[in-house]
BAPABA-694580 format. One record per residue (C-alpha): residue in one letter; chain; x, y, z. Coordinates in nm, 4 decimals. Layout:
BEGIN
residuo->A; cadena->A; east->X; north->Y; up->Z
...
***
This chain:
BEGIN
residuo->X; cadena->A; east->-2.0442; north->-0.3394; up->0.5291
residuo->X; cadena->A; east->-1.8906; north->-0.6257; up->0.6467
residuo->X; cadena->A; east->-2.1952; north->-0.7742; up->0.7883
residuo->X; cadena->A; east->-2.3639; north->-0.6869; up->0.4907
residuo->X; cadena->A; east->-2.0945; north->-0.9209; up->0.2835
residuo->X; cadena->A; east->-2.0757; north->-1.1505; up->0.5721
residuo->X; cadena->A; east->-1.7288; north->-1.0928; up->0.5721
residuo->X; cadena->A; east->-1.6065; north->-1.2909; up->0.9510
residuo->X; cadena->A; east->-1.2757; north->-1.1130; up->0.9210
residuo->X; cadena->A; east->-1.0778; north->-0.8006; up->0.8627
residuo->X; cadena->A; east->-0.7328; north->-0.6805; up->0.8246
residuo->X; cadena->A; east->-0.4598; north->-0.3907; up->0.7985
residuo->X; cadena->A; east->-0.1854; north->-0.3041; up->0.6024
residuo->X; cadena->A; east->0.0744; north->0.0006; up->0.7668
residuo->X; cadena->A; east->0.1908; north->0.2566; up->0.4906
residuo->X; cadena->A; east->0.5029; north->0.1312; up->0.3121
residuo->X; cadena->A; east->0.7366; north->0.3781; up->0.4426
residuo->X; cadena->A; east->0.8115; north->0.2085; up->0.7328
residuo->X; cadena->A; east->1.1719; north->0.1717; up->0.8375
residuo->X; cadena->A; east->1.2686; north->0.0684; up->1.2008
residuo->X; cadena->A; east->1.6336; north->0.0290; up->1.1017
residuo->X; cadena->A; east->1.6867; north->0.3627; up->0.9559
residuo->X; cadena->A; east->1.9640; north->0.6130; up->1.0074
residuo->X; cadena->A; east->1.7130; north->0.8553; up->0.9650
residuo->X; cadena->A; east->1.5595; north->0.9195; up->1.3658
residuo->X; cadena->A; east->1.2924; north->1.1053; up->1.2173
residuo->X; cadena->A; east->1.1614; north->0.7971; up->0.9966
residuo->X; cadena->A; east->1.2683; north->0.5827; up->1.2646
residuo->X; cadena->A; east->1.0120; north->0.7070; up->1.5259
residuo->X; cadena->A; east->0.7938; north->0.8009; up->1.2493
residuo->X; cadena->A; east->0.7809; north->0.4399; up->1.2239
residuo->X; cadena->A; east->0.7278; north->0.3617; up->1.5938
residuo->X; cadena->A; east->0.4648; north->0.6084; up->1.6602
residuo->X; cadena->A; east->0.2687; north->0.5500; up->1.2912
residuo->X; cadena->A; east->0.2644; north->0.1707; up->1.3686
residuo->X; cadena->A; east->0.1412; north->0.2416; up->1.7203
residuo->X; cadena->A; east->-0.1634; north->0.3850; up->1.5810
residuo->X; cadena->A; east->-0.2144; north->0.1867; up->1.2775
residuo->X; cadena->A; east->-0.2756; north->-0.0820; up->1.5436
residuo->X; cadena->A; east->-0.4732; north->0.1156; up->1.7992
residuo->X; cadena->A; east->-0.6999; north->0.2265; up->1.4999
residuo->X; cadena->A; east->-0.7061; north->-0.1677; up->1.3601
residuo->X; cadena->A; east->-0.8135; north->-0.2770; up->1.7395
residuo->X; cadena->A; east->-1.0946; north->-0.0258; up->1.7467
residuo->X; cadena->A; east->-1.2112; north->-0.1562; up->1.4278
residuo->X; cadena->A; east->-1.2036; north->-0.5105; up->1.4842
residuo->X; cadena->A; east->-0.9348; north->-0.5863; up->1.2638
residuo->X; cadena->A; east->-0.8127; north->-0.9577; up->1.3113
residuo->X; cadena->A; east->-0.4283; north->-0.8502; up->1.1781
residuo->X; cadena->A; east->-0.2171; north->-0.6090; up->1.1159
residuo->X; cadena->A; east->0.0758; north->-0.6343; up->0.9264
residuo->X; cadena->A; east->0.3739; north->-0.4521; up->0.7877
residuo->X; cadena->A; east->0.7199; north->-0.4397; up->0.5935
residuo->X; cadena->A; east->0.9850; north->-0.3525; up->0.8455
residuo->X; cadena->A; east->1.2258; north->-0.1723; up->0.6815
residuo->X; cadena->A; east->1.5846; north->-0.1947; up->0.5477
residuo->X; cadena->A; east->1.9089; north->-0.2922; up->0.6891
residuo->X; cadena->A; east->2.1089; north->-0.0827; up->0.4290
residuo->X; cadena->A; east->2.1407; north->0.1973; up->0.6407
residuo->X; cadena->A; east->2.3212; north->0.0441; up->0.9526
residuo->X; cadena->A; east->2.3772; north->-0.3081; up->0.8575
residuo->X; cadena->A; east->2.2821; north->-0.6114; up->0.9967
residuo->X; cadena->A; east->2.3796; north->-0.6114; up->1.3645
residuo->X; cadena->A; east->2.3361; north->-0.2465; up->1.4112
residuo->X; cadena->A; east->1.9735; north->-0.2693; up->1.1920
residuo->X; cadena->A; east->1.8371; north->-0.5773; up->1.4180
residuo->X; cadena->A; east->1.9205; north->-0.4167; up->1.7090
residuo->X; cadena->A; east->1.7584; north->-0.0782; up->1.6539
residuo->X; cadena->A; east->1.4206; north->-0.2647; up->1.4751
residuo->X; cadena->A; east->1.4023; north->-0.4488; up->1.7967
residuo->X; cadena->A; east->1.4611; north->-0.1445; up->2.0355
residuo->X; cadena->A; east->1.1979; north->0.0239; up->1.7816
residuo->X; cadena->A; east->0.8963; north->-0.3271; up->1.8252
residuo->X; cadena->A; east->0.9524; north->-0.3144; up->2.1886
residuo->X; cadena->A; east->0.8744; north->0.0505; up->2.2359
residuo->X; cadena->A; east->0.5931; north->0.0204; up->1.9903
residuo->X; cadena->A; east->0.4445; north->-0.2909; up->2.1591
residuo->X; cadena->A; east->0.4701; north->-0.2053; up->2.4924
residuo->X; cadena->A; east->0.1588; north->-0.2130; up->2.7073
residuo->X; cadena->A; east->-0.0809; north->-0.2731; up->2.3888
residuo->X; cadena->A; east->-0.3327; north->-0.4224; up->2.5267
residuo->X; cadena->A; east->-0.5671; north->-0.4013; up->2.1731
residuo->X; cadena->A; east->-0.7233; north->-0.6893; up->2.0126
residuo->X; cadena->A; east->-0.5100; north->-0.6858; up->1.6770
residuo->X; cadena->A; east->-0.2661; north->-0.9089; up->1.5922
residuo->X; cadena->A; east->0.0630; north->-0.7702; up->1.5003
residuo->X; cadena->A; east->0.2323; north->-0.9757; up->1.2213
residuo->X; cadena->A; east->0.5163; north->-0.8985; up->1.0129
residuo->X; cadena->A; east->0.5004; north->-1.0333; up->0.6429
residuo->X; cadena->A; east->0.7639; north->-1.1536; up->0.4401
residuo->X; cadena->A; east->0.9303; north->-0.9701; up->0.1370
residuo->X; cadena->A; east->1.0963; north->-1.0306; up->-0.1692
residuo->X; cadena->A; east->1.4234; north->-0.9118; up->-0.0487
residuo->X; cadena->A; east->1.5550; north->-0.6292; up->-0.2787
residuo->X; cadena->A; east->1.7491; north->-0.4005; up->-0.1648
residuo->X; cadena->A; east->1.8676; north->-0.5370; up->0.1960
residuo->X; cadena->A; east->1.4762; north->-0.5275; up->0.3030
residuo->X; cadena->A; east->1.4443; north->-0.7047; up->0.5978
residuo->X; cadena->A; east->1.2331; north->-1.0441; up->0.6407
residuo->X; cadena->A; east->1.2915; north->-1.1812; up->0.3151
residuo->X; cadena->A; east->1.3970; north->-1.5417; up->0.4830
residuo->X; cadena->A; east->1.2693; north->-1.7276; up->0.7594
residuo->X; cadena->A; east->1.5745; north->-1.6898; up->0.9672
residuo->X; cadena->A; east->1.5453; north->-1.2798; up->0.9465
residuo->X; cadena->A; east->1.1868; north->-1.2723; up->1.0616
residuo->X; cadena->A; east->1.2613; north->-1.5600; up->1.3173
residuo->X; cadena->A; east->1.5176; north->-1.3854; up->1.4838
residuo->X; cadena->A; east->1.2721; north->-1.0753; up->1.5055
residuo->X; cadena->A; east->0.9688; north->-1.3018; up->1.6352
residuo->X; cadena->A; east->1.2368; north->-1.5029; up->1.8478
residuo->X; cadena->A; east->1.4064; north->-1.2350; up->1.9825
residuo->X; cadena->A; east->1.4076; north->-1.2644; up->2.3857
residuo->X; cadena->A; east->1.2840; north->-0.9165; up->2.3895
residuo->X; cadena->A; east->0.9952; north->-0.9598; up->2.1620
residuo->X; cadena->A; east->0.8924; north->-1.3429; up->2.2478
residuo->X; cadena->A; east->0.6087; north->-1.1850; up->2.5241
residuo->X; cadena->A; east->0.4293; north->-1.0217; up->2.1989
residuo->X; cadena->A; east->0.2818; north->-1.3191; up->2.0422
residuo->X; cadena->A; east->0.4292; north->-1.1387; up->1.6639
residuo->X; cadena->A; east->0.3203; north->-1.3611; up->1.3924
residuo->X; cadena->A; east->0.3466; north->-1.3797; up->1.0177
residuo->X; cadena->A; east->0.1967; north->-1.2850; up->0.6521
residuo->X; cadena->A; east->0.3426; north->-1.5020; up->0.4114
residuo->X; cadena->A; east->0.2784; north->-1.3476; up->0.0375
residuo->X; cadena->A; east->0.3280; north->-1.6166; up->-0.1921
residuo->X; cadena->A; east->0.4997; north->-1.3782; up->-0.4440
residuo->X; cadena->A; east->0.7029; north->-1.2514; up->-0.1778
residuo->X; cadena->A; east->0.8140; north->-1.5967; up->-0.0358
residuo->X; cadena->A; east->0.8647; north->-1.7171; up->-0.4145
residuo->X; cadena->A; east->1.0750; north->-1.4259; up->-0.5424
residuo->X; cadena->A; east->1.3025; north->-1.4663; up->-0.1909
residuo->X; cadena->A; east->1.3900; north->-1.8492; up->-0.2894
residuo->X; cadena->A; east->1.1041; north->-2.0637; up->-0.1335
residuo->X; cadena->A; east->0.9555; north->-2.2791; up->-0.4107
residuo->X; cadena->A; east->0.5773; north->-2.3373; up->-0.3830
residuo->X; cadena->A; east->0.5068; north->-2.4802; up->-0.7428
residuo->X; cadena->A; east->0.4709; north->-2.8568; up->-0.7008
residuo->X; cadena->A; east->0.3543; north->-3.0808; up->-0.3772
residuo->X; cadena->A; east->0.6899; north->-3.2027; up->-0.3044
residuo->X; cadena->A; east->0.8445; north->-2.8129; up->-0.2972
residuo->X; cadena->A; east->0.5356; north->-2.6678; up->-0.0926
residuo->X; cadena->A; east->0.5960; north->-2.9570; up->0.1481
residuo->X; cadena->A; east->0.9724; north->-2.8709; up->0.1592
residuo->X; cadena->A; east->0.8873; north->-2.5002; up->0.2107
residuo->X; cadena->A; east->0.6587; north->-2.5482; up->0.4906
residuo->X; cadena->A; east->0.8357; north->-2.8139; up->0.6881
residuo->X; cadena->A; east->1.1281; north->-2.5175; up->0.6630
residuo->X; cadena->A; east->0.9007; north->-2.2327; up->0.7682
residuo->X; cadena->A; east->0.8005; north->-2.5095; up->1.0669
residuo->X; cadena->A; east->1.1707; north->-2.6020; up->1.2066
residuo->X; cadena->A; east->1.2561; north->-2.2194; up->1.1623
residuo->X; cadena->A; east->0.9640; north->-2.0062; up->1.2963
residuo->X; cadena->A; east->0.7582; north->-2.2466; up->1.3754
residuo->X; cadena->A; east->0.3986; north->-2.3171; up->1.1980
residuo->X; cadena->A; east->0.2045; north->-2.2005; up->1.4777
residuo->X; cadena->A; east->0.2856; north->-1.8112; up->1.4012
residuo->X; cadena->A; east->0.1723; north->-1.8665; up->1.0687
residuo->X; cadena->A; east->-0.1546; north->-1.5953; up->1.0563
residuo->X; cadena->A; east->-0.2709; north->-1.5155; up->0.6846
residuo->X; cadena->A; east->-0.1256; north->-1.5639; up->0.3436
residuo->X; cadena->A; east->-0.1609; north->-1.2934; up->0.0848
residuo->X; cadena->A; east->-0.2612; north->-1.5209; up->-0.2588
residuo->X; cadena->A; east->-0.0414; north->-1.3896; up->-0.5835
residuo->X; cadena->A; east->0.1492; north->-1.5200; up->-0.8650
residuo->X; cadena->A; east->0.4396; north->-1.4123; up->-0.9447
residuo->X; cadena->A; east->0.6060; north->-1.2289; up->-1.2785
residuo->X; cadena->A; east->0.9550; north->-1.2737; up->-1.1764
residuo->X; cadena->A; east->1.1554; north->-1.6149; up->-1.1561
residuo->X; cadena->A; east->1.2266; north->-1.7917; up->-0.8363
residuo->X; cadena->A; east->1.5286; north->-1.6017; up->-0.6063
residuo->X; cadena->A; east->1.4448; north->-1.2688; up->-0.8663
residuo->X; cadena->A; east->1.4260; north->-1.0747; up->-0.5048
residuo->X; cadena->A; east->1.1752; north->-0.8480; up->-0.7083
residuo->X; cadena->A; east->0.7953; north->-0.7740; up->-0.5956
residuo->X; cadena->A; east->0.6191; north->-0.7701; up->-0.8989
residuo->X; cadena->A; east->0.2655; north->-0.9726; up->-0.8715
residuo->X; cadena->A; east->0.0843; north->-1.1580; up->-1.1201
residuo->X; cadena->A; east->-0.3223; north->-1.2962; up->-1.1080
residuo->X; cadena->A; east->-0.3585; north->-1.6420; up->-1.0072
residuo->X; cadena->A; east->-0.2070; north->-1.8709; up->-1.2919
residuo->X; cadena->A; east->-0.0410; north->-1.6107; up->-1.4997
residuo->X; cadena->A; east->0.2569; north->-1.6104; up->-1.3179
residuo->X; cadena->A; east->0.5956; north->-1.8410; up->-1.2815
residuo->X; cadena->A; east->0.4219; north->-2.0259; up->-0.9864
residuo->X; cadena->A; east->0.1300; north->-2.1324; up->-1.1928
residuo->X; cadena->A; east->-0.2009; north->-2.2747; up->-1.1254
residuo->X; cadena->A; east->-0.0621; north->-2.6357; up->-0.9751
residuo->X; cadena->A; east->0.1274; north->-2.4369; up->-0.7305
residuo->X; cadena->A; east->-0.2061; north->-2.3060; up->-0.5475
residuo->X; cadena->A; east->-0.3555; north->-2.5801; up->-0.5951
residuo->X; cadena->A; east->-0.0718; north->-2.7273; up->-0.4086
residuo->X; cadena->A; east->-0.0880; north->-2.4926; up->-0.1536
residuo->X; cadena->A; east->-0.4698; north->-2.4910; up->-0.0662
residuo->X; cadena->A; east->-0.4336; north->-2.8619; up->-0.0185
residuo->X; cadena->A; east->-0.1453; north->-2.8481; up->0.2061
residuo->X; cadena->A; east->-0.2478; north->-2.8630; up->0.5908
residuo->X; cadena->A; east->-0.0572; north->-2.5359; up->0.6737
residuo->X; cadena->A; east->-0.2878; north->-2.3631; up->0.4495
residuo->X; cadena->A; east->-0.6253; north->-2.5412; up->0.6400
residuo->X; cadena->A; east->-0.7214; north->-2.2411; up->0.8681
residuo->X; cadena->A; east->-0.5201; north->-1.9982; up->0.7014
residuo->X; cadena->A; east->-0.7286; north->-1.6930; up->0.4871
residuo->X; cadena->A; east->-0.6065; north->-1.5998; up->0.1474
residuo->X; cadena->A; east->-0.6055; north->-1.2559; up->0.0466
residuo->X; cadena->A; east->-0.5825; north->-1.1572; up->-0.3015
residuo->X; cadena->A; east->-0.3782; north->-0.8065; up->-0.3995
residuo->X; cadena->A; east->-0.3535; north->-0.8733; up->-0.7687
residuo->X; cadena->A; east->-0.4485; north->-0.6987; up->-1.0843
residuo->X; cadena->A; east->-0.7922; north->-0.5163; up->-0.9506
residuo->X; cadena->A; east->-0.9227; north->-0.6160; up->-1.3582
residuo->X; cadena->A; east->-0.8506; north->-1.0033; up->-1.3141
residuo->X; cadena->A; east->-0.9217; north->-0.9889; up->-0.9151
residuo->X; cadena->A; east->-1.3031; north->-1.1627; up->-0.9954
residuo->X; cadena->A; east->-1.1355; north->-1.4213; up->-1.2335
residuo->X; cadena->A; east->-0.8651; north->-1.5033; up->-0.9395
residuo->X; cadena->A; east->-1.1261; north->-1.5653; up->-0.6662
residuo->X; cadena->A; east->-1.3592; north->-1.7725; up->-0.9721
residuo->X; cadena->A; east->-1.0237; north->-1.9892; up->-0.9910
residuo->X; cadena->A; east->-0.9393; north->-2.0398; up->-0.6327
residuo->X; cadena->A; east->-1.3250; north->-2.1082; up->-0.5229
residuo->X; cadena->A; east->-1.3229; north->-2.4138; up->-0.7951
residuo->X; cadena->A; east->-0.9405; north->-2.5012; up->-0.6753
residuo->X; cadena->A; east->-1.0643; north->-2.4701; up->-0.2696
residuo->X; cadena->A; east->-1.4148; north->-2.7005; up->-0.3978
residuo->X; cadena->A; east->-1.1619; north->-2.9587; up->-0.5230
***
């Protein structure tokens, strides 16, 4: 299928239950072992990435949380020697998810313990937008980006998932919009696929499935630009 489309690259998403800092041992080697496979299954079928949502630190708090979802990426990383990236993408930060700033996911990709697995990241435009980081004009995406750079570091930047968003900036809620519908607005892509952080970096749209053709339309005349 993919050669069919001449589609160069491929990715994975884990389920959404995913919690490595939960009370709950059950969920949290659920989580271990599900991600394990996920990525086993994503080398085998030549996925470039795969990425998930790490949990919540609502259960044991920050300190406690980091230190389990750490415990939790080393046992699940250990002697992969698969082709997949692992990445973790950002969130929109309700409800004491985890990775909703840069300084949450850099001290997970950071992390002594973790350094030696090459993590990197899915930013989701909504995501990043609804957790504070403006993206609507030049000067803002700039700002945002030079941030992302001094904190995690531009280099572990992987893929981007492309949506607009329904909530206002710092809402902390995930709630997607198609491309120039939302509060970011058209400028703000436009902004973004000129910015040199977004050169090599693949867009992947998971808006409304009914406007999904009109969103790629838009960002093929944006990219032409």
């Amino acid at each position: 299928m993919c050669k069919k489309y001449n589609q160069k690259e491929w990715v994975v998403h884990t389920p959404y239950f995913i919690n490595f800092a939960s009370a709950n041992k059950r969920i949290y080697h659920a989580s271990i072992t599900v991600v394990r496979e996920e990525l086993e299954r994503a080398s085998l079928l030549g996925a470039k990435y795969l990425m998930t949502h790490l949990g919540s630190y609502k259960d044991l708090g920050h300190d406690a949380g980091l230190e389990q979802l750490v415990a939790g990426l080393d046992e699940m990383l250990a002697d992969y020697k698969g082709t997949t990236q692992f990445l973790i993408e950002i969130s929109a930060g309700s409800g004491e998810i985890i990775g909703d700033t840069f300084e949450e996911i850099a001290e997970v990709v950071h992390h002594p313990k973790l350094k030696k697995y090459d993590i990197g990241v899915c930013y989701d435009t909504q995501h990043g937008f609804a957790s504070g980081y403006d993206i609507r004009t030049p000067e803002t995406i700039a700002a945002t980006w030079k941030k992302f750079d001094k904190t995690i570091g531009l280099e572990k930047l992987k893929l981007s998932h492309c949506n607009d968003s329904k909530t206002e900036l710092g809402s902390h809620k995930d709630r997607h919009k198609n491309i120039g519908a939302g509060l970011i607005g058209q400028k703000g892509f436009e902004g973004l696929l000129a910015h040199p952080a977004m050169k090599n970096i693949n867009f992947i749209l998971e808006t409304d499935p009914e406007g999904v053709v009109k969103d790629l339309i838009l960002l093929k005349k944006i990219r032409e630009k």
